[in-house]
C-alpha positions as CSV (number, residue, x, y, z in Angstrom):
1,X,-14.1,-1.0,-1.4
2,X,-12.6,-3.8,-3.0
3,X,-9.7,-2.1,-4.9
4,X,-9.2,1.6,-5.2
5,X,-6.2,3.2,-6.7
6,X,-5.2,6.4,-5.5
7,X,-2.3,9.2,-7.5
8,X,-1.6,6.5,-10.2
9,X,1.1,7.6,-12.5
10,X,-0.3,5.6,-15.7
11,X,3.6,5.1,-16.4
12,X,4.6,4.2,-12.1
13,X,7.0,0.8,-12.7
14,X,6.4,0.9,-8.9
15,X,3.3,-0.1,-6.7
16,X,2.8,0.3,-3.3
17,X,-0.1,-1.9,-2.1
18,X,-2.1,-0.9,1.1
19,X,-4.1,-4.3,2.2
20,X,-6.9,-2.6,4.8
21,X,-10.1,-3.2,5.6
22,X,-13.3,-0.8,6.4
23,X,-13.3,0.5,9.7
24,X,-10.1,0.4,10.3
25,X,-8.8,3.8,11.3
26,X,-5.0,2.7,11.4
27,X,-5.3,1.9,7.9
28,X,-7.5,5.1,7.4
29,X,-3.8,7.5,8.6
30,X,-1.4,4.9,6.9
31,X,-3.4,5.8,3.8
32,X,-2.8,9.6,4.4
33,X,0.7,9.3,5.2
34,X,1.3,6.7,1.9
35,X,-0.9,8.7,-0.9
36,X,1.6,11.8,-0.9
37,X,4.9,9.8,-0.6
38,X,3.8,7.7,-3.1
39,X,2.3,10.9,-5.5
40,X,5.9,12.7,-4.8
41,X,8.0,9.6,-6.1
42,X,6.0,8.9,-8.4
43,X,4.9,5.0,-7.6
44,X,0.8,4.0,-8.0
45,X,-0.5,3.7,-4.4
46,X,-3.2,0.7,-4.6
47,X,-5.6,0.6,-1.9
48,X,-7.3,-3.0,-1.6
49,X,-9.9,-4.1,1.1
50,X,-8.8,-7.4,2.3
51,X,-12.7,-8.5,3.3
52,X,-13.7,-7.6,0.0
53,X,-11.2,-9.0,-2.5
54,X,-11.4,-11.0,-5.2
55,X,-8.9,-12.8,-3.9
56,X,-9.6,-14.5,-0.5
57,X,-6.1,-15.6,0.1
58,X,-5.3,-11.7,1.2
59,X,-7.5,-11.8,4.3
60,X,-6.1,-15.3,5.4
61,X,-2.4,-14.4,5.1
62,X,-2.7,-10.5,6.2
63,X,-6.3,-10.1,7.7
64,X,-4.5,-10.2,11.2
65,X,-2.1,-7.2,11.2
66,X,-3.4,-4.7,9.0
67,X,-2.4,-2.4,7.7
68,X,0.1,-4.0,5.6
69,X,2.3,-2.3,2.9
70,X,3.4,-4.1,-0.2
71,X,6.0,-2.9,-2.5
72,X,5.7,-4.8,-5.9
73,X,3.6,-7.8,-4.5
74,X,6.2,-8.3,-1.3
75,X,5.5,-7.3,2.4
76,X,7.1,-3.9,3.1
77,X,5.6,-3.1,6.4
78,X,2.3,-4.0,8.6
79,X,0.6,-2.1,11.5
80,X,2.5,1.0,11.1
81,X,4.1,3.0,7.9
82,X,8.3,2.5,7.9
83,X,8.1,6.4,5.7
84,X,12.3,6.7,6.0
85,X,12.4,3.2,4.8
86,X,9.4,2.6,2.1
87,X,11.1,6.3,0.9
88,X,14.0,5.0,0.3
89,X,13.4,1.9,-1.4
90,X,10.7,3.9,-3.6
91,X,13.8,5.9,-4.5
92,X,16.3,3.2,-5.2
93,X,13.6,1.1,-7.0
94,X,12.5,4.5,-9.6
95,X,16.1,4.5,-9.7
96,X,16.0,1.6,-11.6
């Protein structure tokens, strides 16, 4: 699994990135608890395999503490799913 996108809203302004890797079974129930936040206000949930992507520099920089959740390319959370938090920015930023 390099890079699987999951509940993309072909129209989402906002992503929300989950670096993971196989395996991985913290990353496995961030995943559940990210896909229907993410369907529900309406941002693009990207999964993306840090061992397997194209680009390297992922598993360097975040290889360490995953899971890791990005909200438009910047570090949102790692190890654990901040749901009252990444809701609320997801709100404010579809706000937009």
């Amino acid at each position: 699994m390099g890079c699987d996108t999951v509940d993309v809203d072909a129209h989402a302004a906002v992503v929300v990135t989950l670096l993971t890797r196989a395996g991985c079974s913290m990353c496995e129930r961030a995943r559940a608890e990210l896909a229907p936040l993410c369907a529900e206000l309406g941002a693009a949930l990207d999964v993306v395999d840090v061992d397997t992507a194209a680009d390297r520099e992922l598993r360097a920089e975040f290889g360490d503490r995953l899971p890791v959740v990005l909200l438009q390319g910047e570090e949102h959370s790692y190890w654990e799913v901040d749901g009252a938090r990444l809701r609320s920015d997801l709100a404010r930023l579809r706000a937009r």
